[in-house]
C-alpha positions as CSV (number, residue, x, y, z in Angstrom):
1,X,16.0,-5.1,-14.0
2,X,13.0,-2.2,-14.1
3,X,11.2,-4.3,-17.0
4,X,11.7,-7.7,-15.1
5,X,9.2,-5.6,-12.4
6,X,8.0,-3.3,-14.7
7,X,4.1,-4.3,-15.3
8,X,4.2,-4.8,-11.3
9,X,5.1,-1.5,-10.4
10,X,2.4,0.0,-12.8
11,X,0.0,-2.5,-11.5
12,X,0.6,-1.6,-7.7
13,X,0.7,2.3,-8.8
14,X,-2.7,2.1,-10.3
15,X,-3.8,0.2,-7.2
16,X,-1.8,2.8,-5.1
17,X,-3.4,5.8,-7.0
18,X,-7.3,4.6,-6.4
19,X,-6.7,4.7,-3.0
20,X,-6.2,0.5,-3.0
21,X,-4.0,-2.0,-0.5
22,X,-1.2,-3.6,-1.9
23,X,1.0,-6.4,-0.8
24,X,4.7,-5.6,-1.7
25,X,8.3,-7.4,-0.8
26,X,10.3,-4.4,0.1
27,X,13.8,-4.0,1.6
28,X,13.5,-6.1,4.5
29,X,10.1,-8.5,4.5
30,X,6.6,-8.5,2.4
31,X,4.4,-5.3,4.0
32,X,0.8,-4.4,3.6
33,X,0.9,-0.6,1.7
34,X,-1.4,2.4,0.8
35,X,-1.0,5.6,-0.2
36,X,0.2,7.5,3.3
37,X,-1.3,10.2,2.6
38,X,-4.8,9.3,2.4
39,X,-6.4,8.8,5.2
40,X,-9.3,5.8,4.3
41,X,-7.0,3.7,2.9
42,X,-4.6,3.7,6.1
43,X,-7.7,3.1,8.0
44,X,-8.9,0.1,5.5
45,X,-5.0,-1.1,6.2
46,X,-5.6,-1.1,10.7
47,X,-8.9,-3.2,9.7
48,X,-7.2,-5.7,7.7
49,X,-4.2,-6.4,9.8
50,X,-6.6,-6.0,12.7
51,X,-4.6,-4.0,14.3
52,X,-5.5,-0.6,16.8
53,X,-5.0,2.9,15.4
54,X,-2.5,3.6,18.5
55,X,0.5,1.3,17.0
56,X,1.7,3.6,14.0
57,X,3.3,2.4,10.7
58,X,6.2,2.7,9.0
59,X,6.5,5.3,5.8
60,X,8.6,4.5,3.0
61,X,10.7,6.8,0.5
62,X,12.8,6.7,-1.9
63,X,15.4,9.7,-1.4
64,X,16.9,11.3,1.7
65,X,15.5,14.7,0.1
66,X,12.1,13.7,0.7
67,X,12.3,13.8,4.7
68,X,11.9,17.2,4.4
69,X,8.4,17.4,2.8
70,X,6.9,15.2,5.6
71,X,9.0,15.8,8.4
72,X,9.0,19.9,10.0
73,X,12.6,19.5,11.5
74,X,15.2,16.4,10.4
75,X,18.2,16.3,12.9
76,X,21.4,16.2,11.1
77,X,21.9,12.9,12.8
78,X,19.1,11.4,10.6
79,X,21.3,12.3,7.5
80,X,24.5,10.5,9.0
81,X,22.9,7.5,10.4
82,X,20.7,6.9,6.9
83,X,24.1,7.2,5.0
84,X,26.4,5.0,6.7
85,X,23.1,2.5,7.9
86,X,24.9,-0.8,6.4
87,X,20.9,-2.5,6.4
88,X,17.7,-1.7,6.3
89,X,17.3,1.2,9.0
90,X,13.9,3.0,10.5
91,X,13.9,6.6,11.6
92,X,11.3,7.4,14.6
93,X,11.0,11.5,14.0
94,X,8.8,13.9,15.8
95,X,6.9,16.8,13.5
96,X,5.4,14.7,11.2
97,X,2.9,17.2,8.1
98,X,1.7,15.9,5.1
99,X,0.7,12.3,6.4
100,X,-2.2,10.9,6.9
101,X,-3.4,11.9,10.4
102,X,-4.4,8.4,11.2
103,X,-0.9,7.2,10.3
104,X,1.2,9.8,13.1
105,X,1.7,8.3,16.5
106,X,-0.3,10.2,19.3
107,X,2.9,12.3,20.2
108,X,2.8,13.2,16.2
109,X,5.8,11.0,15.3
110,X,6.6,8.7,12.5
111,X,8.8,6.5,11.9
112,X,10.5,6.1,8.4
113,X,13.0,4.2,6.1
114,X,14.8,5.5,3.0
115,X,15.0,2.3,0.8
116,X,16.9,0.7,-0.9
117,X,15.4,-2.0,-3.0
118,X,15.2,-1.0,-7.0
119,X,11.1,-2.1,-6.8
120,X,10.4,0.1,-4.2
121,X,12.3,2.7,-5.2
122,X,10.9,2.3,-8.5
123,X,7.4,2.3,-7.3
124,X,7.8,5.0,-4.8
125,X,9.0,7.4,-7.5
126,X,6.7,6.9,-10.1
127,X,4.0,7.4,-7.3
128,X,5.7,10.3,-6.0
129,X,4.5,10.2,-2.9
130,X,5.2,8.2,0.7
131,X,3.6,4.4,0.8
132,X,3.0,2.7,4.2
133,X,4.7,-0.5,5.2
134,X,3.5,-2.7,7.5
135,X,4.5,-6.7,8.0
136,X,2.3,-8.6,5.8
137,X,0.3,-10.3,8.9
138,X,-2.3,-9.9,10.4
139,X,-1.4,-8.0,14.0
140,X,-0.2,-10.5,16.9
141,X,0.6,-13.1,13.8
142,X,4.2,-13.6,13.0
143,X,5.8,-11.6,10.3
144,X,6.3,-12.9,7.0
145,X,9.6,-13.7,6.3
146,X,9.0,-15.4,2.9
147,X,5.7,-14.7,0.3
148,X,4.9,-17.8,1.0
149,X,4.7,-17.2,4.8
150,X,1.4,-14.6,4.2
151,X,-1.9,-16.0,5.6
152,X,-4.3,-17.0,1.9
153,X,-7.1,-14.8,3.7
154,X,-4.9,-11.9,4.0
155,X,-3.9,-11.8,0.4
156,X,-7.7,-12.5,-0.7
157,X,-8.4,-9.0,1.4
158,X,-5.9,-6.5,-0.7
159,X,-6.6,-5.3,-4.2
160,X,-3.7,-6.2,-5.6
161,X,-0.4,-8.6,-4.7
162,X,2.8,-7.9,-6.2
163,X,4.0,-11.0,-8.1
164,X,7.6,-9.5,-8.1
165,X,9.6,-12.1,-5.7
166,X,7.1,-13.9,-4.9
167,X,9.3,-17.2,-5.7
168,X,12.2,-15.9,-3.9
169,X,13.8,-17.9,-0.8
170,X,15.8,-15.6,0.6
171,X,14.1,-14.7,4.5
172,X,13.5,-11.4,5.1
173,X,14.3,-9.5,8.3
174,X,12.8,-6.6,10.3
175,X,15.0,-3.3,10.4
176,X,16.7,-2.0,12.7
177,X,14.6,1.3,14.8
178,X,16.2,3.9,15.9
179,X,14.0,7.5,17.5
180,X,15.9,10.4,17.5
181,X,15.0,13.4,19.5
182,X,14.8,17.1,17.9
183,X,18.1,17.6,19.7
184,X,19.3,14.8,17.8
185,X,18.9,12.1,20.9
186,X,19.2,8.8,19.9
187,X,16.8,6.2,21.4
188,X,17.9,2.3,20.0
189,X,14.4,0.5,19.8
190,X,15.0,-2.2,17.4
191,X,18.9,-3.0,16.8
């Protein structure tokens, strides 16, 4: 399946790598991305979706194992619930490092999803680093559920769209958000 994808995740990496805005289908629907880590290209993501620096995005990786790199303390909840989570499942956790600052909510949260789907995980581990994901809309607009859903001026703003799915009819769906306290308190935001 990696060479049906193939030239699109080393399309999207190059894009990722310069600092560019990609539009990707990922485990749940098509999200705007960047490199989280650098700060002007989560910044030129806010301006496209027109959306306010105060409603933070979501971080995607590809392995449990990499919490720890961007997250000081991971309550052993985290582990559980991202193991038996039987969909797409988004982690709210305080002590975010190694993230853009602009990306951290104003308590210094994030929130994050291990996934699941082979071109993400594909992409994120050639990359090698966390990608945002945010809905493919601009903010206030309905999320996409299908590619073919995304606003034409959106797509004309990115440097590069992911061809990868594009034809496929299956709707996506949001994940489920769940914020989990230090102490390992559980907070259902999105079931």
């Amino acid at each position: 399946m990696i060479q049906e994808f193939g030239n699109d995740v080393n399309q999207a990496l190059k894009t990722l790598q310069m600092g560019g805005i990609i539009i990707y289908p990922t485990d749940t629907i098509w999200g705007i991305g960047c490199d989280a880590t650098n700060r002007a290209a989560v910044e030129r993501v806010y301006s496209i979706k027109k959306r306010t620096e105060q409603k933070a995005m979501i971080v995607l990786m590809p392995e449990i194992s990499w919490l720890s790199s961007y997250i000081r303390y991971v309550p052993e909840v985290a582990f559980q619930l991202i193991e038996i989570a039987d969909k797409p499942l988004t982690l709210v956790l305080e002590g975010a490092f190694n993230l853009a600052s602009n990306l951290m909510a104003p308590d210094g949260s994030i929130a994050v999803r291990i996934v699941r789907d082979p071109f993400c995980k594909a992409l994120l581990e050639k990359f090698r680093k966390p990608i945002v994901s945010t809905s493919a809309n601009f903010s206030g607009e309905p999320a996409p559920a299908l590619f073919t859903d995304i606003e034409p001026r959106l797509l004309a703003m990115v440097d590069y769209v992911v061809t990868w799915r594009q034809n496929d009819l299956t709707p996506g769906k949001p994940s489920s958000i769940i914020r989990l306290g230090p102490g390992g308190e559980v907070s259902i935001i999105r079931p």
